[in-house]
N, C-alpha and C positions, 0 to 999 in steps of 0.2 A: 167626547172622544168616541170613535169607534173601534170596534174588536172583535174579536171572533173566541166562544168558548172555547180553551184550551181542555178544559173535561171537568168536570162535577162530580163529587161524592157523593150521593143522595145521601148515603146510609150516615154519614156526618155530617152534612150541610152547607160544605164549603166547596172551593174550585179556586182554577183561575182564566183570565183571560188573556190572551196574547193581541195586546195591543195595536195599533198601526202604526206606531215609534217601536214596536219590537220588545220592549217593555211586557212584563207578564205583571198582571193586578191581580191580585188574591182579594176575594169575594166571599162570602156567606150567605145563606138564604136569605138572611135580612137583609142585603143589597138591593134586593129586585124591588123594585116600583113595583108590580105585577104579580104574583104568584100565579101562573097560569098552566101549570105541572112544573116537573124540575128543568132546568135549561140541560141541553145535549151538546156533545161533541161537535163542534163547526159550528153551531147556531152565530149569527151577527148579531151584535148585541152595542149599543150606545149607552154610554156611562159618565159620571161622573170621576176621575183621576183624583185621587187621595193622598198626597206623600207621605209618608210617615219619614219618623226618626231612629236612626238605632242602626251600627252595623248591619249589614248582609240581610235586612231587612225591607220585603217586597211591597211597591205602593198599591193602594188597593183600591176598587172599586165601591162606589154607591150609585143610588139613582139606574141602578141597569134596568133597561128597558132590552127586551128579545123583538128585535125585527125584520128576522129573516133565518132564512137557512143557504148553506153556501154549496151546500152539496148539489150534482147535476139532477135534477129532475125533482128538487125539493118542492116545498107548496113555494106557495108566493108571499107566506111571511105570515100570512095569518094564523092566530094564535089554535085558532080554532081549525084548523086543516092540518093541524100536526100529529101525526101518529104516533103516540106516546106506546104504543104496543112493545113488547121485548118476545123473541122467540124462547122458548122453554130450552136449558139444557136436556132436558129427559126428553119431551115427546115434538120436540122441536115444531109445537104449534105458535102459531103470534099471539101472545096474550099478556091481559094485565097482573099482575101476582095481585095473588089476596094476603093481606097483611096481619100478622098475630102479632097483638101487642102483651106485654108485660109489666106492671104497675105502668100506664101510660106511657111506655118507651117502645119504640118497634124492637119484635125480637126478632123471629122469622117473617118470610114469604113466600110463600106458594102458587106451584101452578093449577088455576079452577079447574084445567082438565085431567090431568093424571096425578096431582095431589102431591107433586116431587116438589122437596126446596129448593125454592132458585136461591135465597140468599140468608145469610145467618148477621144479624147484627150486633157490632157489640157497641154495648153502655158503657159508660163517664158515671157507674152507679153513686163514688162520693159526691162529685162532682157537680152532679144532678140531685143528689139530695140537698148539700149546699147552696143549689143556685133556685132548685124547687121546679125547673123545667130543663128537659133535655136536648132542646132546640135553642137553647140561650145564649145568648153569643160566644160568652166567658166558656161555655162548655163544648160548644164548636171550635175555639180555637184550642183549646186542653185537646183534642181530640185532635185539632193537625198536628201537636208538638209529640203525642202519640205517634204519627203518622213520620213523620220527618223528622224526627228526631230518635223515636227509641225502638223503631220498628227493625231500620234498615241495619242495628248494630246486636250482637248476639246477647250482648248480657241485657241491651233493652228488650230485648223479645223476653229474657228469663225476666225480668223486672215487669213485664206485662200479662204474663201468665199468672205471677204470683198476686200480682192487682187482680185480676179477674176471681181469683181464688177465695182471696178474703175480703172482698169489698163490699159484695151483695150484703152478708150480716152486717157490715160495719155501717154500712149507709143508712140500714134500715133504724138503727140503734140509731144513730144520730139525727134523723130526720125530724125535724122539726124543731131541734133543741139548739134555742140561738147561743148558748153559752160552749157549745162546744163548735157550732158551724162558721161563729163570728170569727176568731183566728184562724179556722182552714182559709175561709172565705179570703182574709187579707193576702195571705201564699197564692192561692190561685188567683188571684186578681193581678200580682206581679206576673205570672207564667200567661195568664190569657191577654195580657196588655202587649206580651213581645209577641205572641200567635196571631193575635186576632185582629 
């Protein structure tokens, strides 16, 4: 099937695409055939259509290949003519941010010319301890039910705050120790199997 990216979260891994049935398929990095930087807004993309089961629950994409851009004056699709550049909010140059990571998770990123943040990321720190990478599936979709579920609603936001608060000690305490990760593990594996 073809489609055209609907927009991608870098800083959490997923997206969707707006189908040519009109259909939107919800994608994760691990989707892409390719990794060839992160896919962009309008990019054309060919896929493999996934149904899933479950109420109010969106089909999702595998196998995406990026073959084109639909914008006027875009390249001609090659992967390699694509300008991954972003202009700085601060000094409003075109450039790549340089990345600060944090125990192996992106924290910030910055612009190489005037040093200002473009972007602050935030971690799935139990989440990531539990799963032992922060790019894994189960912790990308944790991280849309974040996003569309407890973002848009006021006591999710207080309920996200207070995760961010106390999570970093708690993760670290847990990390590695399968006798306490094994039962989070099973709860989040129910939460990322309707996200993800």
């Amino acid at each position: 099937m073809k489609g055209k990216i609907k927009f991608y979260k870098e800083a959490d891994g997923y997206g969707f695409i707006q189908g040519e049935d009109g259909q939107e398929y919800y994608f994760n990095v691990h989707g892409l055939k390719v990794f060839d930087g992160p896919p962009r807004t309008g990019q054309i993309a060919e896929f493999t259509a996934v149904p899933v089961s479950g109420k109010g629950r969106k089909p999702k994409a595998q196998d995406i290949v990026i073959t084109g851009n639909s914008a006027p004056g875009a390249s001609s699709g090659k992967r390699s003519e694509t300008d991954y550049r972003m202009i700085c909010p601060h000094c409003q140059r075109k450039m790549v941010p340089r990345m600060v990571t944090q125990n192996g998770a992106p924290y910030r990123s910055y612009c190489p010319y005037c040093g200002g943040m473009v972007r602050k990321f935030t971690a799935c720190f139990i989440a990531t301890a539990v799963y032992g990478d922060s790019r894994a599936p189960e912790v990308i979709a944790i991280r849309r039910f974040r996003n569309e579920v407890l973002e848009p609603r006021w006591y999710g936001r207080i309920l996200i705050r207070c995760y961010y608060r106390i999570s970093p000690p708690l993760a670290r305490m847990i990390r590695g120790r399968t006798l306490v990760t094994a039962p989070l593990k099973k709860v989040l594996d129910m939460l990322a199997r309707h996200y993800g």
